[in-house]
Backbone as XML, in Angstrom:
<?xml version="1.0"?>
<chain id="A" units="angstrom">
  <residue number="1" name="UNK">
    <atom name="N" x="13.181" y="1.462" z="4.756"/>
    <atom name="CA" x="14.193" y="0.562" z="4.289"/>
    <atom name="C" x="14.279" y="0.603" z="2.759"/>
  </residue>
  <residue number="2" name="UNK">
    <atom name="N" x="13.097" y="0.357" z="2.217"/>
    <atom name="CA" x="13.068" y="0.805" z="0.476"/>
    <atom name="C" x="13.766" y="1.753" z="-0.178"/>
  </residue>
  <residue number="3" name="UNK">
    <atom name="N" x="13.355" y="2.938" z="0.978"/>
    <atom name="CA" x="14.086" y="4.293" z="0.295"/>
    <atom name="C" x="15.886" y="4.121" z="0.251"/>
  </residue>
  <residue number="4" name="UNK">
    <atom name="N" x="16.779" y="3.033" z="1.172"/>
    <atom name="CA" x="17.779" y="3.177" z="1.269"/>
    <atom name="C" x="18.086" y="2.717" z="0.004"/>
  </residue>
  <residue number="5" name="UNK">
    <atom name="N" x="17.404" y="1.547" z="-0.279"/>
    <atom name="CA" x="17.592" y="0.670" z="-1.330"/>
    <atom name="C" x="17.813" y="1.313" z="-2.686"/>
  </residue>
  <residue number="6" name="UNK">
    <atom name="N" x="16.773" y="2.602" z="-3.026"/>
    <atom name="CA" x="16.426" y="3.119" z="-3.930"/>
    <atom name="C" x="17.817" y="4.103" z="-4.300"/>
  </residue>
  <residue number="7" name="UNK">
    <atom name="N" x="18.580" y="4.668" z="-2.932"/>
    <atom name="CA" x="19.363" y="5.741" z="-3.034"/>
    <atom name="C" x="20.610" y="4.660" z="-3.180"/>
  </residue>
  <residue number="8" name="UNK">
    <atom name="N" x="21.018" y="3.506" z="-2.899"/>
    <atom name="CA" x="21.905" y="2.608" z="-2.794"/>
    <atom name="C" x="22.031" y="2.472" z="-4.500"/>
  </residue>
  <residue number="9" name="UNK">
    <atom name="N" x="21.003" y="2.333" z="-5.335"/>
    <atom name="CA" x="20.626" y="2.405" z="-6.677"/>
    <atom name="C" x="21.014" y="3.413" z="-7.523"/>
  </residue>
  <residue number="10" name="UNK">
    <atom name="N" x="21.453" y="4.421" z="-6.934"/>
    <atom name="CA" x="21.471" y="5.901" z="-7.994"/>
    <atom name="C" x="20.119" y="6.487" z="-8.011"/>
  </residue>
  <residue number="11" name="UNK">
    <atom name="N" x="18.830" y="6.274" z="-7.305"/>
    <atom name="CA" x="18.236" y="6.504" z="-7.529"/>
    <atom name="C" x="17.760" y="8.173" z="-6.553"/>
  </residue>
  <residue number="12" name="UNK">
    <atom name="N" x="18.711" y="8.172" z="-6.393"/>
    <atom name="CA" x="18.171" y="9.560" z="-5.027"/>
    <atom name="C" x="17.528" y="10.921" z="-5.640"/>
  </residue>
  <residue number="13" name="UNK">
    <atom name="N" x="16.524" y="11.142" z="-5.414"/>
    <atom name="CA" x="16.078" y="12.598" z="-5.991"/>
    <atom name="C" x="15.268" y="12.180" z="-6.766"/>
  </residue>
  <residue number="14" name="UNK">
    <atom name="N" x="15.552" y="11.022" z="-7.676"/>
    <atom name="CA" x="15.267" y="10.642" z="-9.007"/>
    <atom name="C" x="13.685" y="9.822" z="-8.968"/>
  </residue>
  <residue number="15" name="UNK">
    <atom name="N" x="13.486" y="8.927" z="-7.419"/>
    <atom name="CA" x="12.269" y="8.159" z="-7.681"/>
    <atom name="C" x="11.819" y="8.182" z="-6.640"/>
  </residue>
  <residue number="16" name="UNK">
    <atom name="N" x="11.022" y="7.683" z="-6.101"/>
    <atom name="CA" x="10.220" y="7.664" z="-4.327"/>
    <atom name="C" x="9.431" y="5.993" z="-4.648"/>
  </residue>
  <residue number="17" name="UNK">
    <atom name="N" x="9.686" y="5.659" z="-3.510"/>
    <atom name="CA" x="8.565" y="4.490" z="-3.296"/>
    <atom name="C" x="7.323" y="4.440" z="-3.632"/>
  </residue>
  <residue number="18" name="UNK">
    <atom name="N" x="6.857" y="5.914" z="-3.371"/>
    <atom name="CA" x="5.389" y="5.717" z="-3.974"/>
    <atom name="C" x="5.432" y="5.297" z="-5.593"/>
  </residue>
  <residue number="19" name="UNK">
    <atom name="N" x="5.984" y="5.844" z="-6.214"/>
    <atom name="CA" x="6.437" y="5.689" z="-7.484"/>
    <atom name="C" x="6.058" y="4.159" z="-7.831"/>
  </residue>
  <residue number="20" name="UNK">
    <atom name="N" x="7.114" y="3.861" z="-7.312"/>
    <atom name="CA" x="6.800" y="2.021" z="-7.793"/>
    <atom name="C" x="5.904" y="2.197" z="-7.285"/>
  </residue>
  <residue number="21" name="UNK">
    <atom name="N" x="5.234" y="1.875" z="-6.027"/>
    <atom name="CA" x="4.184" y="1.205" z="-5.881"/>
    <atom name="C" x="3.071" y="1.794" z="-7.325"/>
  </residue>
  <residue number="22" name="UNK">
    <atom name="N" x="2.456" y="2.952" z="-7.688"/>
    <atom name="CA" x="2.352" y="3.283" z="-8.500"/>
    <atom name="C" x="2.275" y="2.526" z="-10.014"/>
  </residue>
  <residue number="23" name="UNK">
    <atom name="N" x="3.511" y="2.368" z="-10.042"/>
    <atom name="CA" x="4.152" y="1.512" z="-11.283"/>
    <atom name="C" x="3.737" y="-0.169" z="-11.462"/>
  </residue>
  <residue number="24" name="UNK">
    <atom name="N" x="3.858" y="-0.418" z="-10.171"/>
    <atom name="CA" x="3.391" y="-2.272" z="-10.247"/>
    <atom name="C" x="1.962" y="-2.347" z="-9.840"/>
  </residue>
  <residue number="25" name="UNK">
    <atom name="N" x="1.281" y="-1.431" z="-9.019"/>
    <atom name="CA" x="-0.328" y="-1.631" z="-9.246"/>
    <atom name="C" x="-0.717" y="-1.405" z="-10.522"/>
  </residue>
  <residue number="26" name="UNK">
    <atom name="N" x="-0.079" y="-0.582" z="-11.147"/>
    <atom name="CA" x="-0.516" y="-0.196" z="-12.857"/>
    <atom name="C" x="-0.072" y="-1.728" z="-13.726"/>
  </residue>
  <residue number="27" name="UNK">
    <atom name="N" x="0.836" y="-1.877" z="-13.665"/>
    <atom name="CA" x="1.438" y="-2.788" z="-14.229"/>
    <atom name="C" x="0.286" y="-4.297" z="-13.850"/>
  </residue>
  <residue number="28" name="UNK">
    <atom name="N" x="0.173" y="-4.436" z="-12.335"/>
    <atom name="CA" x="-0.547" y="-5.758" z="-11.821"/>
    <atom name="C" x="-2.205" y="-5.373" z="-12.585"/>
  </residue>
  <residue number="29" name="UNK">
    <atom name="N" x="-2.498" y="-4.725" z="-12.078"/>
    <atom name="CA" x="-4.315" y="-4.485" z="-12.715"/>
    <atom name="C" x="-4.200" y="-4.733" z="-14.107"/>
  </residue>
  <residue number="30" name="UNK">
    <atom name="N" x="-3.271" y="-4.129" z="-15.101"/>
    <atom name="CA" x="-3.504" y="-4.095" z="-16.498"/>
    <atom name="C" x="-3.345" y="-6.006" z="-16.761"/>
  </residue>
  <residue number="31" name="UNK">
    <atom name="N" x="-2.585" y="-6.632" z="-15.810"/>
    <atom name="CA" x="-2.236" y="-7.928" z="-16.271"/>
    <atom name="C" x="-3.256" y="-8.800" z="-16.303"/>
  </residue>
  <residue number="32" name="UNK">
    <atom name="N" x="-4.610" y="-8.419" z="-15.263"/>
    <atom name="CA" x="-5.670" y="-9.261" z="-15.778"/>
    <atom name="C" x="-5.326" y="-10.329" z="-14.739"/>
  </residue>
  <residue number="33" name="UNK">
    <atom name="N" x="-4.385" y="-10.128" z="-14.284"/>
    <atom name="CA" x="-3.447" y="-12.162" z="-13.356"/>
    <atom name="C" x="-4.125" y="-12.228" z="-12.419"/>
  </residue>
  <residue number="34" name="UNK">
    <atom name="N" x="-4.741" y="-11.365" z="-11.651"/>
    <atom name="CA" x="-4.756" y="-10.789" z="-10.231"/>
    <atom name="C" x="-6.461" y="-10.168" z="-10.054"/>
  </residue>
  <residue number="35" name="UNK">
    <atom name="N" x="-6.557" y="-10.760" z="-9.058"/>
    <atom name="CA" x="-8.028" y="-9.748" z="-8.639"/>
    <atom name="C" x="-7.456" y="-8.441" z="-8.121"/>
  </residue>
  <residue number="36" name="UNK">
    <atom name="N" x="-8.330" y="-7.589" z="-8.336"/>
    <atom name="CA" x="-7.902" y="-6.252" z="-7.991"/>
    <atom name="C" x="-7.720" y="-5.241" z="-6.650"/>
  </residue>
  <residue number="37" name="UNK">
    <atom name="N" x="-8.256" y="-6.674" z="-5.783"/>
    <atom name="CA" x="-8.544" y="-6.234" z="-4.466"/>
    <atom name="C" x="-7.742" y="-6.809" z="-3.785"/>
  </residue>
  <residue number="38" name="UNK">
    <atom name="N" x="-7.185" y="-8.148" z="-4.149"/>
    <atom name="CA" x="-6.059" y="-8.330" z="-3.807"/>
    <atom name="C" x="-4.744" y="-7.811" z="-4.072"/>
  </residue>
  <residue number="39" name="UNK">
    <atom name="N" x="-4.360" y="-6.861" z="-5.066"/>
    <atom name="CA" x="-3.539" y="-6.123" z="-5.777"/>
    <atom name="C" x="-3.715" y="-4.736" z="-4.748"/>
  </residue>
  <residue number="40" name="UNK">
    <atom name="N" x="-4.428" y="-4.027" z="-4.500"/>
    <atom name="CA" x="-5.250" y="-2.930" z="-3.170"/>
    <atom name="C" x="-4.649" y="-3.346" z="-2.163"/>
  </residue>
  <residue number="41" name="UNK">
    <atom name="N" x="-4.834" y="-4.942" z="-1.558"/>
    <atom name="CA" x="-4.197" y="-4.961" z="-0.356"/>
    <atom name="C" x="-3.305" y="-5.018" z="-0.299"/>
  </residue>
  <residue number="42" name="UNK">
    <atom name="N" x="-2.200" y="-5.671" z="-0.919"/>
    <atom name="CA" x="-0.957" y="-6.138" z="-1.204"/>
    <atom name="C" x="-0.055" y="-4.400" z="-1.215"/>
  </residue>
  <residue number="43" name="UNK">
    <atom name="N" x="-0.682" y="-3.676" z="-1.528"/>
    <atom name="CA" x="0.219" y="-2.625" z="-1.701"/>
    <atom name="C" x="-0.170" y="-1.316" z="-1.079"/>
  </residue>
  <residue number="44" name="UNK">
    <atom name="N" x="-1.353" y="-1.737" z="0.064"/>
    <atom name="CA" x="-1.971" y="-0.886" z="0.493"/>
    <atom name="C" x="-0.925" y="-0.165" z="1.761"/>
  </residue>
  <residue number="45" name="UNK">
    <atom name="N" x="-0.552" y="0.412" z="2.665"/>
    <atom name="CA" x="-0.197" y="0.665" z="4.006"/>
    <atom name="C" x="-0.736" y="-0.126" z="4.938"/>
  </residue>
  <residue number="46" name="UNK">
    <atom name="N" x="0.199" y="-0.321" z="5.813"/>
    <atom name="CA" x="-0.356" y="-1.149" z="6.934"/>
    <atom name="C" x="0.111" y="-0.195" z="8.249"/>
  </residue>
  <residue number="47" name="UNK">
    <atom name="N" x="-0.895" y="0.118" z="9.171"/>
    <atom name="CA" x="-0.878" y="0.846" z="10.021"/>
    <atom name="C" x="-0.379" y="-0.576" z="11.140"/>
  </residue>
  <residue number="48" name="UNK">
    <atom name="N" x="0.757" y="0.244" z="11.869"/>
    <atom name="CA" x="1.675" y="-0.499" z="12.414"/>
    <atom name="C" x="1.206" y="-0.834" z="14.313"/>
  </residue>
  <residue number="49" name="UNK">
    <atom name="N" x="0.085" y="0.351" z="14.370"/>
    <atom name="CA" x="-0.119" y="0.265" z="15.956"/>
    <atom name="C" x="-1.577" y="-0.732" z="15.913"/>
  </residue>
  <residue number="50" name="UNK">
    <atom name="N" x="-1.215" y="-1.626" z="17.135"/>
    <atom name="CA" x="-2.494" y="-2.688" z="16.957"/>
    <atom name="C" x="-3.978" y="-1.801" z="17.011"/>
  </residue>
  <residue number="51" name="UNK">
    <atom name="N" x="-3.692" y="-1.184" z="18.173"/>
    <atom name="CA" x="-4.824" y="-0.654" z="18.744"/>
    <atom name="C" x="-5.428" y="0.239" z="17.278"/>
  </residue>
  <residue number="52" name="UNK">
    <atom name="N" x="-5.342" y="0.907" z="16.316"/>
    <atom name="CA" x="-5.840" y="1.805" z="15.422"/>
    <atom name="C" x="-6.173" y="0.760" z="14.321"/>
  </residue>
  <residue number="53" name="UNK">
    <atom name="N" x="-5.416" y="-0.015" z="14.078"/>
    <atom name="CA" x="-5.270" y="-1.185" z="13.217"/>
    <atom name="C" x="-6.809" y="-2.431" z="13.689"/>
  </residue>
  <residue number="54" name="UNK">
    <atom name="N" x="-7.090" y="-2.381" z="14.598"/>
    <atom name="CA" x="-7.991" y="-2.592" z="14.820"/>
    <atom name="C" x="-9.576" y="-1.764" z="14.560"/>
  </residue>
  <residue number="55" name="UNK">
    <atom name="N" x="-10.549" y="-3.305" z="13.942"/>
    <atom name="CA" x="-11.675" y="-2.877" z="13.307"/>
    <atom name="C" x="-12.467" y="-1.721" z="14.501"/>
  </residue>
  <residue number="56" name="UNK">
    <atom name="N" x="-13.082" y="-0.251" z="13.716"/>
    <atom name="CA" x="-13.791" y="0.207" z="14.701"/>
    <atom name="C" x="-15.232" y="0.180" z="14.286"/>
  </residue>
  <residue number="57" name="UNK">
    <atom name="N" x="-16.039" y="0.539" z="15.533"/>
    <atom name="CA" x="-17.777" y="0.348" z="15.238"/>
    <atom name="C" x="-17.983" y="2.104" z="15.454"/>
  </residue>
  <residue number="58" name="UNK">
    <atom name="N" x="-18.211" y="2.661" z="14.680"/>
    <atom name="CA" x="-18.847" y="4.298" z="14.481"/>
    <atom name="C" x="-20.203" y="4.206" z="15.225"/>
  </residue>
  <residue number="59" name="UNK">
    <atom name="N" x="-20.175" y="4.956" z="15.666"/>
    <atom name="CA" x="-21.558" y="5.783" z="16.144"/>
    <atom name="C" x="-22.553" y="5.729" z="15.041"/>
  </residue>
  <residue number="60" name="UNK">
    <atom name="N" x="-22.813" y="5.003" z="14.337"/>
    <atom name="CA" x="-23.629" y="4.953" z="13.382"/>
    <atom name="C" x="-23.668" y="3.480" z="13.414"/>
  </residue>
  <residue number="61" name="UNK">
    <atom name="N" x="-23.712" y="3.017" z="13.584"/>
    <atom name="CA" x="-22.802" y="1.295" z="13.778"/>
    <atom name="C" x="-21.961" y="0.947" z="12.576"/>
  </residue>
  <residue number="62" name="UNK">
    <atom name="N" x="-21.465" y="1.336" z="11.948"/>
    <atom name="CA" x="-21.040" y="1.279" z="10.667"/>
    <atom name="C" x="-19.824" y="0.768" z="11.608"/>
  </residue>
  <residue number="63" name="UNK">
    <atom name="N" x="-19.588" y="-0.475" z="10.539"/>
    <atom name="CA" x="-17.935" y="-1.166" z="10.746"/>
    <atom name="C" x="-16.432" y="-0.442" z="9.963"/>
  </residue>
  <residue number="64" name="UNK">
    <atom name="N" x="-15.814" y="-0.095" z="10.429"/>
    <atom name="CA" x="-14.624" y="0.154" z="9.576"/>
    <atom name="C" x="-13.241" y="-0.758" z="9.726"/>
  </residue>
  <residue number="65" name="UNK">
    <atom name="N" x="-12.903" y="-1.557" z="8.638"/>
    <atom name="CA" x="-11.520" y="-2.224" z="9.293"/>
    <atom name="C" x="-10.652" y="-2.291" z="8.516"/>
  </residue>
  <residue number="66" name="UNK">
    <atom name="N" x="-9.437" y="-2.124" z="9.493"/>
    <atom name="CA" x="-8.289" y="-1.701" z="8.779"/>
    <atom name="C" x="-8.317" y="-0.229" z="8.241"/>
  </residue>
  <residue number="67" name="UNK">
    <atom name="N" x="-8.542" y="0.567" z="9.426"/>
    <atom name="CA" x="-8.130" y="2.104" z="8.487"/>
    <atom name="C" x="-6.654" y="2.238" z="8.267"/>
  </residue>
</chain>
């Protein structure tokens, strides 16, 4: 949906979403406003299927959540 937004803009060719995101984590960390891990999540990917999105236990027992 972003990307339509971006090309709706003049922006086609010219920028990608990653970009910003890019741009406002740089921008948020330098501001000091924000913990930084909350700034990480906020702009992190969110994997959309429950089942993967869900915490796993490794064969090592090691927890992983939210890959």
């Amino acid at each position: 949906m972003m990307l339509y937004a971006l090309y709706r803009m003049g922006y086609h060719g010219r920028a990608t979403t990653h970009g910003f995101r890019s741009v406002a984590s740089t921008i948020l960390n330098e501001s000091n406003l924000f913990n930084r891990d909350w700034i990480k999540r906020q702009l992190a990917h969110v994997e959309r299927n429950e089942v993967r999105r869900a915490p796993t236990m490794l064969p090592s027992g090691c927890l992983i959540v939210g890959e």
